[in-house]
N, C-alpha and C positions, 0 to 999 in steps of 0.2 A: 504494500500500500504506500509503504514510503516513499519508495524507486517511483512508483507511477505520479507520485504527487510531484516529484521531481521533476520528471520529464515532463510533463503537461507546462511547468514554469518553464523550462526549456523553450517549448514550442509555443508557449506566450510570448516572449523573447524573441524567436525569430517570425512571430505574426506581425511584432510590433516594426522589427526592423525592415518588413517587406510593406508593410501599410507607409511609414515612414517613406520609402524608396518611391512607392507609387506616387504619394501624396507630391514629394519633392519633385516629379515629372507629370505632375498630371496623369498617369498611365497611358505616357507615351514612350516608353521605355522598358525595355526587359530588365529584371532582376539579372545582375550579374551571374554565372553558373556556381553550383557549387564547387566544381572544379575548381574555376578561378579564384573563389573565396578562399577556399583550403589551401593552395598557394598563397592567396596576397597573404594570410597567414604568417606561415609561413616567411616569408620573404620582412615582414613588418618586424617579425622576433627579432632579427638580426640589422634591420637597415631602417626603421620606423621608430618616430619616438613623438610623444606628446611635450609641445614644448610651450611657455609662458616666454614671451618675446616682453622689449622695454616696455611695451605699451599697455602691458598685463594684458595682453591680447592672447588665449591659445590658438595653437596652434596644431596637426598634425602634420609632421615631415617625413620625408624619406629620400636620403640626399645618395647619392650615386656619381661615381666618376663620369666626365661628361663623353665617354668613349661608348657609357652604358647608356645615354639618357633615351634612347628608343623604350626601355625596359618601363622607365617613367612616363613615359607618353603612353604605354598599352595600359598602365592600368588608372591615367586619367580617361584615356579612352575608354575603358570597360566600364566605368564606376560611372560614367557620365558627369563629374564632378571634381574641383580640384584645378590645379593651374602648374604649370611646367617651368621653373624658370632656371639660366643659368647663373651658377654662383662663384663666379671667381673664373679663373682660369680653366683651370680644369673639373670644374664639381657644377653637378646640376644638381635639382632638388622640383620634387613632386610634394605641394602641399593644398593644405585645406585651412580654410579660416573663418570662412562663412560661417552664417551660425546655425544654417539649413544643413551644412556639409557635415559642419561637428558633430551634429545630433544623428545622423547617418552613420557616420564611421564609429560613433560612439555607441551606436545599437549595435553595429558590425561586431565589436569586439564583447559589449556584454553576452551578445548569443553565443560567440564562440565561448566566453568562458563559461558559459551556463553549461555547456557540452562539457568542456573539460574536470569540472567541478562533479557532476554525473558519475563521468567516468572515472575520476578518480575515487568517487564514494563508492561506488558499485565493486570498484578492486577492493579495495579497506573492506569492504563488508564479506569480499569472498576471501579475504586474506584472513579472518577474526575467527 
């Protein structure tokens, strides 16, 4: 009963972040695939970070050498949101600042952790 009351919050989580997505396109735009999610994942663990800029403005980044920055163009292109810019010499940076975009990427990552949190309960409970 417990696992199930879990997942049902899980799947709250990801209703909220695809009502979110639709709302912020109108439902003129596909939900990104899960595939791609479970990569930008992924990819965000190691190269993504939420950041407080002077302006106490947050921020979501993911800075990349500008050799890579096609990598950052596909998943402002996927996500339909977000802005490409180069930073320096050599560094490019894929971010979000909006406050429509925050709230997106920011359901993006609680569903994922709702998942992780699941799965790690459900191992502890087969582990006990």
């Amino acid at each position: 009963m417990i696992l199930r009351r879990r997942f049902c919050r899980i799947l709250l989580i990801l209703t909220l972040f695809k009502e979110k997505y639709n709302n912020y396109f109108s439902g003129s735009r596909e939900i990104p695939s899960n595939d791609f999610l479970t990569w930008l994942l992924g990819f965000t663990e190691g190269d993504g970070s939420f950041v407080v800029c002077n302006r106490n403005d947050l921020q979501f980044v993911s800075t990349q050498g500008s050799d890579d920055v096609q990598v950052l163009h596909m998943i402002c292109d996927a996500l339909g949101f977000g802005k490409v810019v180069k930073q320096g010499k050599r560094t490019s940076r894929f971010f979000v600042q909006d406050k429509r975009g925050l709230e997106l990427i920011v359901s993006f990552f609680l569903y994922l952790m709702g998942i992780l949190f699941f799965l790690l309960d459900n191992v502890n409970s087969l582990n006990s």
